[in-house]
Biopython code that builds the backbone (N, CA, C, O; Angstrom):
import numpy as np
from Bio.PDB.StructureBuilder import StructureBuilder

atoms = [
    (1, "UNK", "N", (77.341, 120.347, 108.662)),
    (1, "UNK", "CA", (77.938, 119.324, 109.486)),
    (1, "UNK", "C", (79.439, 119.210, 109.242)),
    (1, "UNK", "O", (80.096, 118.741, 110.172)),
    (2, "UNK", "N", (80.148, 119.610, 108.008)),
    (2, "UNK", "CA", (81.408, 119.709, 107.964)),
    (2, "UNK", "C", (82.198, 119.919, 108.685)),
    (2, "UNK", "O", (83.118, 119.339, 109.262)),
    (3, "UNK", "N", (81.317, 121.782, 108.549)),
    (3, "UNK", "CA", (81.985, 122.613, 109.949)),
    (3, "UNK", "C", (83.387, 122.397, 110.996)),
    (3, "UNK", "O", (84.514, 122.808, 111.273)),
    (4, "UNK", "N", (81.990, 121.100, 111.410)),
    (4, "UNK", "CA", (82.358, 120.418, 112.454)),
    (4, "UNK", "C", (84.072, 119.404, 112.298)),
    (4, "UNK", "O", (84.743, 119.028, 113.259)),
    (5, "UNK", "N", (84.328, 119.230, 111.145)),
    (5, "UNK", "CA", (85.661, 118.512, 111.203)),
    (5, "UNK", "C", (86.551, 119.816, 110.966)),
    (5, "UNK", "O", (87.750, 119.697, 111.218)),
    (6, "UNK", "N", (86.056, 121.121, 110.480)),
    (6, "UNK", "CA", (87.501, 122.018, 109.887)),
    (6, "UNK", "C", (88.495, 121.680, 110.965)),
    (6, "UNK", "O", (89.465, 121.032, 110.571)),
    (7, "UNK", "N", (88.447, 122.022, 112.405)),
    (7, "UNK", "CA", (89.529, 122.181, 112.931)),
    (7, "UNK", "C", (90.374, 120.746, 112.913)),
    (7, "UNK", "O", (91.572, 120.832, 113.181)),
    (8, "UNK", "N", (90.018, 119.897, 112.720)),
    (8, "UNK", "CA", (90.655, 118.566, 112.694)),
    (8, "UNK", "C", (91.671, 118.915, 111.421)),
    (8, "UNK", "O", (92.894, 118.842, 111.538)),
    (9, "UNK", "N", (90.953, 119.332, 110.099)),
    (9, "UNK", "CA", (92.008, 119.371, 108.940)),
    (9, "UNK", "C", (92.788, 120.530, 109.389)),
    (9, "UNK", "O", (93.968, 120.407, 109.058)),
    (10, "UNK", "N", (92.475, 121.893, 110.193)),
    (10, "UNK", "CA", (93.051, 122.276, 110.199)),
    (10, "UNK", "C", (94.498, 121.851, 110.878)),
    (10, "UNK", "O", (95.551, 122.080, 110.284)),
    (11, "UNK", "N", (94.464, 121.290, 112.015)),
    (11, "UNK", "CA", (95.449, 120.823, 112.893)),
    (11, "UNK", "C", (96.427, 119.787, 112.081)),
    (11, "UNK", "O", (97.523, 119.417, 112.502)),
    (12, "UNK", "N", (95.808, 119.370, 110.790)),
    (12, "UNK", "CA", (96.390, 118.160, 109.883)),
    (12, "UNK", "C", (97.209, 118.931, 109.166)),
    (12, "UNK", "O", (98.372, 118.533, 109.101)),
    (13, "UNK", "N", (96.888, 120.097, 108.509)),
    (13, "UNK", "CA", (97.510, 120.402, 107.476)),
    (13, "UNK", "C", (98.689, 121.674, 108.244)),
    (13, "UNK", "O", (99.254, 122.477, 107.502)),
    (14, "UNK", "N", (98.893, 121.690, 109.538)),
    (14, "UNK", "CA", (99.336, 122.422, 110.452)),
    (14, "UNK", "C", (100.513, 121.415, 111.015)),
    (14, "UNK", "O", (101.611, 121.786, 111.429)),
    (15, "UNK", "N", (100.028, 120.032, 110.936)),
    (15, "UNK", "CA", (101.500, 119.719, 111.533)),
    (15, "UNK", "C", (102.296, 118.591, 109.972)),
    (15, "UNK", "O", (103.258, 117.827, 110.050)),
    (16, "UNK", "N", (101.399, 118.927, 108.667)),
    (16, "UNK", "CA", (101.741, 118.487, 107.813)),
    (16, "UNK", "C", (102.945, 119.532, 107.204)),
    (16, "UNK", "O", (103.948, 119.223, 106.562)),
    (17, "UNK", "N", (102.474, 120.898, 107.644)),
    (17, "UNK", "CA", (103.487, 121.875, 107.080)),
    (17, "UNK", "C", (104.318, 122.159, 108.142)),
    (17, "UNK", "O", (105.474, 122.259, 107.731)),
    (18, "UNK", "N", (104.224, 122.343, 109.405)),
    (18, "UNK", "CA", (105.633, 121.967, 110.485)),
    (18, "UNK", "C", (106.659, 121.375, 110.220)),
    (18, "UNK", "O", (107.805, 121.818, 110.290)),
    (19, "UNK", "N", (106.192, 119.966, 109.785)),
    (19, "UNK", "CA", (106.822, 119.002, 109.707)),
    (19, "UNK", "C", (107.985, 119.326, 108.010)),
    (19, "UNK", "O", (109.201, 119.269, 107.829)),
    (20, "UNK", "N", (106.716, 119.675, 107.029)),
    (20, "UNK", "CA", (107.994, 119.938, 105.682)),
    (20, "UNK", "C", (108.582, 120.965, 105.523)),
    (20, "UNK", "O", (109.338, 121.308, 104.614)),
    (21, "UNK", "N", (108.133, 121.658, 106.711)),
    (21, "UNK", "CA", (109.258, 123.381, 106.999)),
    (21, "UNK", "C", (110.510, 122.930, 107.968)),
    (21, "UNK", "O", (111.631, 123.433, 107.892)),
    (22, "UNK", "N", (110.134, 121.908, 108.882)),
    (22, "UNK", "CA", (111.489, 121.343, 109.329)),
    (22, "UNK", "C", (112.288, 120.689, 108.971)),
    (22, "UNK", "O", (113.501, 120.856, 109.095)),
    (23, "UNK", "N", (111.547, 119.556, 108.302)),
    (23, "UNK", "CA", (112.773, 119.306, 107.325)),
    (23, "UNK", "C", (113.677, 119.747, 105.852)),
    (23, "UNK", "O", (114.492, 119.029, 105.274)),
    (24, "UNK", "N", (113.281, 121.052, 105.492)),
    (24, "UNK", "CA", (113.629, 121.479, 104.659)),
    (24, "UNK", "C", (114.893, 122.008, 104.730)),
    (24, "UNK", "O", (115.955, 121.951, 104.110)),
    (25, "UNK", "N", (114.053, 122.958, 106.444)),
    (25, "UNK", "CA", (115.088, 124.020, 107.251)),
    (25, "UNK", "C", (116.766, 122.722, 107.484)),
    (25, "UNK", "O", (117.944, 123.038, 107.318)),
    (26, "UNK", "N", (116.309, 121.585, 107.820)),
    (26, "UNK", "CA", (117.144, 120.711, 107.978)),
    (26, "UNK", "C", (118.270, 120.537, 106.799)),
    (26, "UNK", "O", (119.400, 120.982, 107.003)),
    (27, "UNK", "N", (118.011, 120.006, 105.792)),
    (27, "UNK", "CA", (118.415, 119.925, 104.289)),
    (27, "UNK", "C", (118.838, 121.313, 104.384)),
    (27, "UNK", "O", (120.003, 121.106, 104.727)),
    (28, "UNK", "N", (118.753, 122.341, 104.338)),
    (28, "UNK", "CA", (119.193, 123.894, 103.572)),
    (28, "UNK", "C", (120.608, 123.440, 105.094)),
    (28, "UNK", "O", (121.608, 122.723, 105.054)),
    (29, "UNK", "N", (120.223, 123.964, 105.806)),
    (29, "UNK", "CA", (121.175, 124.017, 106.977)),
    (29, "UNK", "C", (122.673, 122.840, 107.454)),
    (29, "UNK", "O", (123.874, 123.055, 107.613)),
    (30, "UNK", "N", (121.890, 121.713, 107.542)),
    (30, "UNK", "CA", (122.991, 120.789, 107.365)),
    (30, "UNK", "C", (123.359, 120.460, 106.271)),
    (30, "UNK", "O", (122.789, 120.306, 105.190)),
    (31, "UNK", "N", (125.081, 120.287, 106.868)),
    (31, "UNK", "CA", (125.973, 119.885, 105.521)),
    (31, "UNK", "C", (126.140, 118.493, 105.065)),
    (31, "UNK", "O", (125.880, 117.588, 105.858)),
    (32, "UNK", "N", (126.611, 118.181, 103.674)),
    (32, "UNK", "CA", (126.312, 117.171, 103.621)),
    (32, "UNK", "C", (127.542, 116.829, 102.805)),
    (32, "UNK", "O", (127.701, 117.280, 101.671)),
    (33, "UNK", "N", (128.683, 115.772, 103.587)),
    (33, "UNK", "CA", (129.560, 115.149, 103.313)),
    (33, "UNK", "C", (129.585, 113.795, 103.180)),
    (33, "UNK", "O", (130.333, 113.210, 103.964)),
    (34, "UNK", "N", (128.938, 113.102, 102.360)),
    (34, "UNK", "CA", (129.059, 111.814, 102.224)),
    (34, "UNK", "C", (130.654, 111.436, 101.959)),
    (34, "UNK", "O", (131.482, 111.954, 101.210)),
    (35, "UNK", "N", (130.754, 110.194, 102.988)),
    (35, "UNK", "CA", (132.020, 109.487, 102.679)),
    (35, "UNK", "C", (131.812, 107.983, 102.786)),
    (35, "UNK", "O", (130.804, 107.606, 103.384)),
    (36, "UNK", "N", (132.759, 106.958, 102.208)),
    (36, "UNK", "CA", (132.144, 105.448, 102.380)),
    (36, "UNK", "C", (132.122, 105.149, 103.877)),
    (36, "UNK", "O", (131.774, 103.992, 104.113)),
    (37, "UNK", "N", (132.312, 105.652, 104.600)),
    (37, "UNK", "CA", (132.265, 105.082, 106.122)),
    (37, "UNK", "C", (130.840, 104.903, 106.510)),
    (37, "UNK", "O", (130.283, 103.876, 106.898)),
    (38, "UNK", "N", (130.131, 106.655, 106.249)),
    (38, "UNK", "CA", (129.101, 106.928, 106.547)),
    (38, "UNK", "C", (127.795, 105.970, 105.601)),
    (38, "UNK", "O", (126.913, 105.222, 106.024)),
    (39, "UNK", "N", (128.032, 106.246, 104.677)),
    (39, "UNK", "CA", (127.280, 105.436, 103.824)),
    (39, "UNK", "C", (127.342, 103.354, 104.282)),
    (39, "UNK", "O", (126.472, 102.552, 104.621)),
    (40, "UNK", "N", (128.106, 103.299, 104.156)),
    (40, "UNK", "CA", (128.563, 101.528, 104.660)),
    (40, "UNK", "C", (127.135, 101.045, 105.523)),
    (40, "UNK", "O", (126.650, 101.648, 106.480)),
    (41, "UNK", "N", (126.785, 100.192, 105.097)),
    (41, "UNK", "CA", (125.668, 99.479, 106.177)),
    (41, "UNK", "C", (125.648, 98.980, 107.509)),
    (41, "UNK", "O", (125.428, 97.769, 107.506)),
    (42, "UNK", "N", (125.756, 99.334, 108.346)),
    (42, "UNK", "CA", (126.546, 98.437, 109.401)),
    (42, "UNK", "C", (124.652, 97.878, 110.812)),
    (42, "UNK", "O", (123.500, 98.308, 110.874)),
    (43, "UNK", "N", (125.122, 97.237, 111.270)),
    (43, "UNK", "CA", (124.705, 96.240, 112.431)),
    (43, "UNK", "C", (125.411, 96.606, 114.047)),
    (43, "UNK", "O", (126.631, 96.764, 114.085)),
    (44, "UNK", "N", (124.703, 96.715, 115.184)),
    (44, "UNK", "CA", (125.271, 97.297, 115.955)),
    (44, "UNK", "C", (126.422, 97.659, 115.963)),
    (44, "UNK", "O", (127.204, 96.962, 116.610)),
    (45, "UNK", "N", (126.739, 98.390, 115.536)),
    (45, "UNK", "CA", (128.185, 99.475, 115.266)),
    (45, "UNK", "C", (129.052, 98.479, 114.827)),
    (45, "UNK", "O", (130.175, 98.700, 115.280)),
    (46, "UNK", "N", (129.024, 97.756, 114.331)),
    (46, "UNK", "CA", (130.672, 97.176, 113.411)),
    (46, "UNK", "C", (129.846, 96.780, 112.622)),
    (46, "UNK", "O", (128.626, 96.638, 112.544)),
    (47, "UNK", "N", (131.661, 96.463, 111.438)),
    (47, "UNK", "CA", (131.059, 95.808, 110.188)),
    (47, "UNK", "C", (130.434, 94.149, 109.552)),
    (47, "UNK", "O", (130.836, 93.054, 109.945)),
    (48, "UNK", "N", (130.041, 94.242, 109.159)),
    (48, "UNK", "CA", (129.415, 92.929, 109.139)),
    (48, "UNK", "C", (130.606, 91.651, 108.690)),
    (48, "UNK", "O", (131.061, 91.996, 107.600)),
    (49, "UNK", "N", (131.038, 90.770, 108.986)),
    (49, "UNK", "CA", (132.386, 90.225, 108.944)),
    (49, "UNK", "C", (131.741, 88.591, 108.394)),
    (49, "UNK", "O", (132.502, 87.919, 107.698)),
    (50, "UNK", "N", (131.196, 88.367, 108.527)),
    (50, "UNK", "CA", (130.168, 86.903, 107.576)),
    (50, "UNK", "C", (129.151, 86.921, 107.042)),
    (50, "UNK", "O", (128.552, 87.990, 107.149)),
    (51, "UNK", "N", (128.591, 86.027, 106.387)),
    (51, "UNK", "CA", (127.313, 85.895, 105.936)),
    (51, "UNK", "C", (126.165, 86.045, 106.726)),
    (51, "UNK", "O", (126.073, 85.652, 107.889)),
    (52, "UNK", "N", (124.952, 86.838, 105.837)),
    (52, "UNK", "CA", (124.206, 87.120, 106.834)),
    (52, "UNK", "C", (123.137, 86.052, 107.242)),
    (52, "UNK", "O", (122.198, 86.101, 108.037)),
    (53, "UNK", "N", (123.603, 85.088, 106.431)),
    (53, "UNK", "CA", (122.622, 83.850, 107.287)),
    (53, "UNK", "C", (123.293, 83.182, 107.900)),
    (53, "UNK", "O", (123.091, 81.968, 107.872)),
    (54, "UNK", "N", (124.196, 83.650, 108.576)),
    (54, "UNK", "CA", (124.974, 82.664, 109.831)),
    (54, "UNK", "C", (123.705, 82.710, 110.189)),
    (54, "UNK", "O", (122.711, 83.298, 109.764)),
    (55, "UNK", "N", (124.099, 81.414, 111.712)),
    (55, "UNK", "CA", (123.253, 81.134, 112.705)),
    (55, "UNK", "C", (123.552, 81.832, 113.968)),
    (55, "UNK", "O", (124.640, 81.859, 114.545)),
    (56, "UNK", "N", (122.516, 82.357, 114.302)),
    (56, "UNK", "CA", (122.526, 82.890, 115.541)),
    (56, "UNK", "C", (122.556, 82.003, 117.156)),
    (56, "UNK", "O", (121.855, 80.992, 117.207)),
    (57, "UNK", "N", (123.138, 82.287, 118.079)),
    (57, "UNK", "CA", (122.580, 81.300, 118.936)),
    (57, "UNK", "C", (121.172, 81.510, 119.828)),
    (57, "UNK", "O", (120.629, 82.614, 119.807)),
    (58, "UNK", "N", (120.599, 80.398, 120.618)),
    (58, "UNK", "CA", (119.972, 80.069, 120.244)),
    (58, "UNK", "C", (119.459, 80.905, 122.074)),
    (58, "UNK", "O", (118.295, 81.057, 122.446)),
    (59, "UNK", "N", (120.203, 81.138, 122.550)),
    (59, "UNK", "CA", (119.818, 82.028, 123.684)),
    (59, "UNK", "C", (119.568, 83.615, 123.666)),
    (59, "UNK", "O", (119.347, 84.198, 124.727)),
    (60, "UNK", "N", (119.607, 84.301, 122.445)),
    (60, "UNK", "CA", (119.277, 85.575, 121.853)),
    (60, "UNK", "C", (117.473, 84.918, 122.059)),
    (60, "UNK", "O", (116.695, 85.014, 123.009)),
    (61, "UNK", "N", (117.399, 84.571, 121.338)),
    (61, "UNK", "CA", (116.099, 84.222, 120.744)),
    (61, "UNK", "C", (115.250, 83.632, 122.142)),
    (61, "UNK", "O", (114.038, 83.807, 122.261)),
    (62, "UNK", "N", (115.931, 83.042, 122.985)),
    (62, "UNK", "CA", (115.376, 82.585, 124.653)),
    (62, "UNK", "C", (115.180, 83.958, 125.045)),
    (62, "UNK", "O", (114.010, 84.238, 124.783)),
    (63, "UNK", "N", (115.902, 85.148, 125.653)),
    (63, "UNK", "CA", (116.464, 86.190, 126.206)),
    (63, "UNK", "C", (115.061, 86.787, 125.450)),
    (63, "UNK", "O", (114.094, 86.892, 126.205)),
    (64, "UNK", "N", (114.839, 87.217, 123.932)),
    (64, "UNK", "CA", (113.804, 87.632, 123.081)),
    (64, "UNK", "C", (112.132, 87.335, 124.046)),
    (64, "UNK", "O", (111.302, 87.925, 124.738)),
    (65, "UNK", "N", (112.460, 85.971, 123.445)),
    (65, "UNK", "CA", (110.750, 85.488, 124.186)),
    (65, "UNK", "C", (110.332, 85.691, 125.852)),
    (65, "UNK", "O", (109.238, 85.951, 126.351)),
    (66, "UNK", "N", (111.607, 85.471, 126.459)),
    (66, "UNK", "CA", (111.034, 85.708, 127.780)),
    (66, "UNK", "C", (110.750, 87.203, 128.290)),
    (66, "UNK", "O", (110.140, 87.452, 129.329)),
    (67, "UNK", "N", (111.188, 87.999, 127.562)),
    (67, "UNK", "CA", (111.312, 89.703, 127.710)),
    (67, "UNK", "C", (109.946, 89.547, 127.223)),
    (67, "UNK", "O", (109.133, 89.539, 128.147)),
    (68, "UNK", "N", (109.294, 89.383, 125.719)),
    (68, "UNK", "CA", (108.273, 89.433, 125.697)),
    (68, "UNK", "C", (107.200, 89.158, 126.784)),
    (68, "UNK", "O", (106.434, 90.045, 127.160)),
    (69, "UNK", "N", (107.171, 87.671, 127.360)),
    (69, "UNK", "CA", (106.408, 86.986, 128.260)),
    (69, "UNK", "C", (105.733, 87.974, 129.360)),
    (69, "UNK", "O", (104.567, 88.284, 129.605)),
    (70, "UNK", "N", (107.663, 88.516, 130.206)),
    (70, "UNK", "CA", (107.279, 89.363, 130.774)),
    (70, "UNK", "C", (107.118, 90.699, 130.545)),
    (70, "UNK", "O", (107.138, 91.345, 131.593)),
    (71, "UNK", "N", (106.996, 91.225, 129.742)),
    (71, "UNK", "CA", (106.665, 92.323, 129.403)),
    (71, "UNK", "C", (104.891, 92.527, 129.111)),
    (71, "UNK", "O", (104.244, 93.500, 129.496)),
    (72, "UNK", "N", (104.387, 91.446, 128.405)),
    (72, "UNK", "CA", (103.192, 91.316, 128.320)),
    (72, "UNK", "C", (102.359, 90.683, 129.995)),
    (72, "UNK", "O", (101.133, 90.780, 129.954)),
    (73, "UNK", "N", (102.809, 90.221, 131.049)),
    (73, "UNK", "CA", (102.458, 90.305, 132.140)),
    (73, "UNK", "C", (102.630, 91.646, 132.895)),
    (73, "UNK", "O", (102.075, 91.717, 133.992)),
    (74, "UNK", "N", (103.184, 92.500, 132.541)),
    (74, "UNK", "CA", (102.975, 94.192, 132.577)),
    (74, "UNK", "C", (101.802, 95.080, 132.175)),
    (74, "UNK", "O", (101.222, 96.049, 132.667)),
    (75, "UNK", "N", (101.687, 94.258, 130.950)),
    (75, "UNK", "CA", (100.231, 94.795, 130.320)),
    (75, "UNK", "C", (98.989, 94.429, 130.695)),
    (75, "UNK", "O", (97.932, 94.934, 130.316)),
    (76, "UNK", "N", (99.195, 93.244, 131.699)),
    (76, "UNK", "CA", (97.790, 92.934, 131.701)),
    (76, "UNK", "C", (97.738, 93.188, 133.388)),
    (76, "UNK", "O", (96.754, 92.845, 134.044)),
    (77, "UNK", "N", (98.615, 93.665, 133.836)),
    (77, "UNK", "CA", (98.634, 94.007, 135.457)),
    (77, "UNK", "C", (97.610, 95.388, 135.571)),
    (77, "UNK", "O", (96.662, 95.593, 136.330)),
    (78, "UNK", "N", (98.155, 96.165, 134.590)),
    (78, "UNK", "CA", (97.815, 97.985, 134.300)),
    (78, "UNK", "C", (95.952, 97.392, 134.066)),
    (78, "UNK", "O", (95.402, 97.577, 135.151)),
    (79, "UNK", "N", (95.550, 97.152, 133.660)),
    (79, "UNK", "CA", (94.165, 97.174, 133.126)),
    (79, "UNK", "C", (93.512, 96.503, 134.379)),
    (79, "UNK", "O", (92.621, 97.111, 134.972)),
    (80, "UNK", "N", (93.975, 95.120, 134.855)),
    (80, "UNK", "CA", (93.243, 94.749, 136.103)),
    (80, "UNK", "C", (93.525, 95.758, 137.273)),
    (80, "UNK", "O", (92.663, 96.046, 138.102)),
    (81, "UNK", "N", (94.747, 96.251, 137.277)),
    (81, "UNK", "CA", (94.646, 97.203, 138.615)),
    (81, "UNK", "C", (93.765, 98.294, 138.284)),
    (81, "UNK", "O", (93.371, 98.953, 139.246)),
    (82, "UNK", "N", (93.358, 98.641, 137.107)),
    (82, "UNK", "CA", (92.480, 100.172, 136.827)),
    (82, "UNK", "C", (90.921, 99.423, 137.769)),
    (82, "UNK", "O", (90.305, 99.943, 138.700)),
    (83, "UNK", "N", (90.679, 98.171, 137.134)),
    (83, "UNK", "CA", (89.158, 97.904, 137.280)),
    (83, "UNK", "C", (88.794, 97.086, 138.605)),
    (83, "UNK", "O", (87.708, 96.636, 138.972)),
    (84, "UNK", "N", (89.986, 97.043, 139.170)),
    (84, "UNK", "CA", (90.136, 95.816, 140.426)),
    (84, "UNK", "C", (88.658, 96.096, 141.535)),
    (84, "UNK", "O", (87.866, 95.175, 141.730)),
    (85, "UNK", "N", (88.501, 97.253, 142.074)),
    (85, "UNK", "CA", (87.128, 97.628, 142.760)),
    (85, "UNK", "C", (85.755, 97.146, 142.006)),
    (85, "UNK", "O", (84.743, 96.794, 142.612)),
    (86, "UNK", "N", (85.878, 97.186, 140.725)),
    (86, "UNK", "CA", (84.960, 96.889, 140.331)),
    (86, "UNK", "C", (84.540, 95.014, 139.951)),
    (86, "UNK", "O", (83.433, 94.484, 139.852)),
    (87, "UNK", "N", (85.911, 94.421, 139.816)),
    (87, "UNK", "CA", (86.077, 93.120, 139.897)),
    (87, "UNK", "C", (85.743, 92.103, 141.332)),
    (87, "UNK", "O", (85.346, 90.947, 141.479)),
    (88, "UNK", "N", (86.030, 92.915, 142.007)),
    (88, "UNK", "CA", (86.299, 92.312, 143.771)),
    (88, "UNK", "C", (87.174, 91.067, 143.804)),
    (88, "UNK", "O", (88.197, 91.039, 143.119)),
    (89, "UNK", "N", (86.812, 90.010, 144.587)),
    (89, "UNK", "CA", (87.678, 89.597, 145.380)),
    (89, "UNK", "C", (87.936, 88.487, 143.737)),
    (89, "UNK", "O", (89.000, 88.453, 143.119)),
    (90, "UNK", "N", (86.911, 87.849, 143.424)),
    (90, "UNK", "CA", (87.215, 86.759, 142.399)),
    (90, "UNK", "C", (88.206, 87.182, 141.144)),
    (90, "UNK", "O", (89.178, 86.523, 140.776)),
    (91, "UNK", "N", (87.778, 88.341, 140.606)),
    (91, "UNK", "CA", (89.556, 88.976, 139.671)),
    (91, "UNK", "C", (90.443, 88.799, 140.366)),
    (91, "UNK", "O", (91.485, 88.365, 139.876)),
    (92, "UNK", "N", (90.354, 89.076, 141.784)),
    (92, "UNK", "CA", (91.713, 89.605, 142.774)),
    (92, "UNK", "C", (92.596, 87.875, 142.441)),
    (92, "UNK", "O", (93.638, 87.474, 141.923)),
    (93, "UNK", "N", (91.496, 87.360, 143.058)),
    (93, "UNK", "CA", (92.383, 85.494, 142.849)),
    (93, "UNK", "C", (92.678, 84.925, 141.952)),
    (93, "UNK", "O", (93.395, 83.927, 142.007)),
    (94, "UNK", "N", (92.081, 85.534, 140.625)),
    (94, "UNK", "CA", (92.005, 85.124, 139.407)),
    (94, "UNK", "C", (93.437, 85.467, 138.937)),
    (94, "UNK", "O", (94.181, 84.631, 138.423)),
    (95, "UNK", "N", (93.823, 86.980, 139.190)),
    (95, "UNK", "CA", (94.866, 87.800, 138.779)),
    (95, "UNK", "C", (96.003, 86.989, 139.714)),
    (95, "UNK", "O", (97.102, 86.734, 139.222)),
    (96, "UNK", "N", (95.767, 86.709, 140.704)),
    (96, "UNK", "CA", (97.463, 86.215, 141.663)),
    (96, "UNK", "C", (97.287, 84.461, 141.088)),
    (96, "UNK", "O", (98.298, 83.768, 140.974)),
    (97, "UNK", "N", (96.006, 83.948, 140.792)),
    (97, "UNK", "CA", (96.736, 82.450, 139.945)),
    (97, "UNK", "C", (97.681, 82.968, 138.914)),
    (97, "UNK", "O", (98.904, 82.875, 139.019)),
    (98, "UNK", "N", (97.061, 83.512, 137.924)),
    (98, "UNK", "CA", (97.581, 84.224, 137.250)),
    (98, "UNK", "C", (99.709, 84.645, 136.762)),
    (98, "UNK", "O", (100.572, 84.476, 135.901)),
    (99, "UNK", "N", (99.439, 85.248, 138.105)),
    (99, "UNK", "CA", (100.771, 85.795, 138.772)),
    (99, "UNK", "C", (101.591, 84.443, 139.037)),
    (99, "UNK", "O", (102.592, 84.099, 138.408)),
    (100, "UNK", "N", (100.914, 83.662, 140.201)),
    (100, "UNK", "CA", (101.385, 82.468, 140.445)),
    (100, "UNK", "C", (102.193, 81.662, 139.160)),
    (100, "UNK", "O", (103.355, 81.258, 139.212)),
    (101, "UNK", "N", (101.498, 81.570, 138.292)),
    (101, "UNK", "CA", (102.038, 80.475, 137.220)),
    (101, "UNK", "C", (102.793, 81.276, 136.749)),
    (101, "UNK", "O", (103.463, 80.477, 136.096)),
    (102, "UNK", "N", (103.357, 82.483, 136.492)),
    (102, "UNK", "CA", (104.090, 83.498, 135.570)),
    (102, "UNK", "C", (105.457, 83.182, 136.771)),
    (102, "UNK", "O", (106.367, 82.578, 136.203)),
    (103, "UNK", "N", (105.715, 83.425, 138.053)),
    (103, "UNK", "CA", (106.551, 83.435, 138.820)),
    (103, "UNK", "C", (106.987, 81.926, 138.882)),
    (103, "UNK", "O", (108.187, 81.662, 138.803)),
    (104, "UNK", "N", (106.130, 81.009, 139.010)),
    (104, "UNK", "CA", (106.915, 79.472, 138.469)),
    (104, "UNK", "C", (107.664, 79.425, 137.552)),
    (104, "UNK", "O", (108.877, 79.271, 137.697)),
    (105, "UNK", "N", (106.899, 79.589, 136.081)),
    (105, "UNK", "CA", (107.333, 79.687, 134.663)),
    (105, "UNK", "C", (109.121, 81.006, 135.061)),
    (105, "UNK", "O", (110.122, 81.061, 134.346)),
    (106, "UNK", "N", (108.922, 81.638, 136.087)),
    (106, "UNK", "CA", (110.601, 82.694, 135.790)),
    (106, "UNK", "C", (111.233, 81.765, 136.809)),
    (106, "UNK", "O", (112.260, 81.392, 136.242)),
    (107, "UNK", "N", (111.202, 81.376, 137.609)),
    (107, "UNK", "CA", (111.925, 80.194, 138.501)),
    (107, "UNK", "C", (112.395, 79.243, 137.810)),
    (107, "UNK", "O", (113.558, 78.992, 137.496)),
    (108, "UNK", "N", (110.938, 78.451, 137.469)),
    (108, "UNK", "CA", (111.647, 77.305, 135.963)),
    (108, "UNK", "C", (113.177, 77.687, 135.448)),
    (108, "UNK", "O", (114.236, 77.334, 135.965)),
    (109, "UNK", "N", (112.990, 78.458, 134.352)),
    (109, "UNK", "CA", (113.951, 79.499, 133.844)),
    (109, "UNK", "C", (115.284, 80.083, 134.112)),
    (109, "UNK", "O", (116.315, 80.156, 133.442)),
    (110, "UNK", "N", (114.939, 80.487, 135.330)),
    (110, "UNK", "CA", (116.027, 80.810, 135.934)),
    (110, "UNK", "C", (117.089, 79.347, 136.377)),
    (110, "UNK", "O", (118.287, 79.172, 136.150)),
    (111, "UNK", "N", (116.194, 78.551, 137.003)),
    (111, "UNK", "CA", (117.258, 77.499, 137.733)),
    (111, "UNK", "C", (117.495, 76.116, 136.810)),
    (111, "UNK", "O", (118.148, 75.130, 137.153)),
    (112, "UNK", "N", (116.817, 76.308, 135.605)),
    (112, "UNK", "CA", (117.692, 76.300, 133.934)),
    (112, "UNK", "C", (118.595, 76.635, 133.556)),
    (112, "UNK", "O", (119.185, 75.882, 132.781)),
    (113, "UNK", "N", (119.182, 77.916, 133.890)),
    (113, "UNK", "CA", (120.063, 78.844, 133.546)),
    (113, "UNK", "C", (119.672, 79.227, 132.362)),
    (113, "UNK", "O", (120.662, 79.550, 131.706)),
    (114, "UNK", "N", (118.576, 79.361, 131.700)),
    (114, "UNK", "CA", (118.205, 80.213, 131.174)),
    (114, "UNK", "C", (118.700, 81.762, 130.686)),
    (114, "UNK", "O", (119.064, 82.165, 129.581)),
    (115, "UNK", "N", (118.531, 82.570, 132.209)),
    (115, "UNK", "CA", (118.734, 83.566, 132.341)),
    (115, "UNK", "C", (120.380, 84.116, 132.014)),
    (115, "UNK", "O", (120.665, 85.303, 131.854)),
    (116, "UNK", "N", (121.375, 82.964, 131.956)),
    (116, "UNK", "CA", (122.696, 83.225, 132.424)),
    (116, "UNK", "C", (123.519, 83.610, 130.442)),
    (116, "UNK", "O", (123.243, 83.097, 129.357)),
    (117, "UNK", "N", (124.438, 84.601, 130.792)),
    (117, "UNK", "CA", (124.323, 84.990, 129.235)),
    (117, "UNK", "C", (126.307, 84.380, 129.436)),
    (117, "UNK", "O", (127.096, 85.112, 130.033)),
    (118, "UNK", "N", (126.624, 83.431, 129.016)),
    (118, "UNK", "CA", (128.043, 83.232, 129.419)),
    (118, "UNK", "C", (129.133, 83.789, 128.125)),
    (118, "UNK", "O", (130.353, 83.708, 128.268)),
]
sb = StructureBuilder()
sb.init_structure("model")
sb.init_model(0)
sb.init_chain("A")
sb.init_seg("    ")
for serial, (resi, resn, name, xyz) in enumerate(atoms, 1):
    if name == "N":
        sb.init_residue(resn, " ", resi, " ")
    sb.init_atom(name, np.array(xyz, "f"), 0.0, 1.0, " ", f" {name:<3s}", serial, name[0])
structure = sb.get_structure()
């Protein structure tokens, strides 16, 4: 019954050694000039100029959640449209209440100004 998994390890230990033959080939091949620039820690491309527990404002973190919101109303569109024939008409209404309250909730939002990054 083993048998039956070799090709699995094989394919494992196939992209286990790909992988440490490329990066080796990497290391031998590229050069390596460390200077303090490169090394320096940095945050979207500049240097960090205060403490890192400043406060952030507070519309990053708005901008954050609503990307989520809608992004996860993406995810759940893909799965009801796969099974929708098989749901019929009551998913169908279920899915546009659904929709309905998500398109209020970005209206809300929007005529908040929410959306507006000044």
């Amino acid at each position: 019954m083993l048998e039956q998994y070799f090709p699995i390890l094989v394919f494992i230990a196939f992209g286990i050694g790909l992988g440490g033959l490329l990066l080796g080939i990497g290391r031998i091949v590229s050069p390596d000039r460390p200077d303090p620039e490169k090394l320096s820690p940095y945050e979207c491309g500049f240097e960090a100029f205060e403490d890192a527990r400043m406060k952030f404002d507070v519309r990053y973190y708005l901008v954050a959640i609503l990307f989520i919101l809608f992004d996860l109303e993406i995810a759940f569109l893909f799965p009801w449209a796969v099974v929708l024939p098989q749901i019929g008409l009551f998913g169908f209404g279920a899915m546009m209440v659904f929709l309905l309250i998500l398109v209020v909730g970005f209206i809300y939002e929007w005529k908040k100004g929410a959306l507006e990054w000044d």
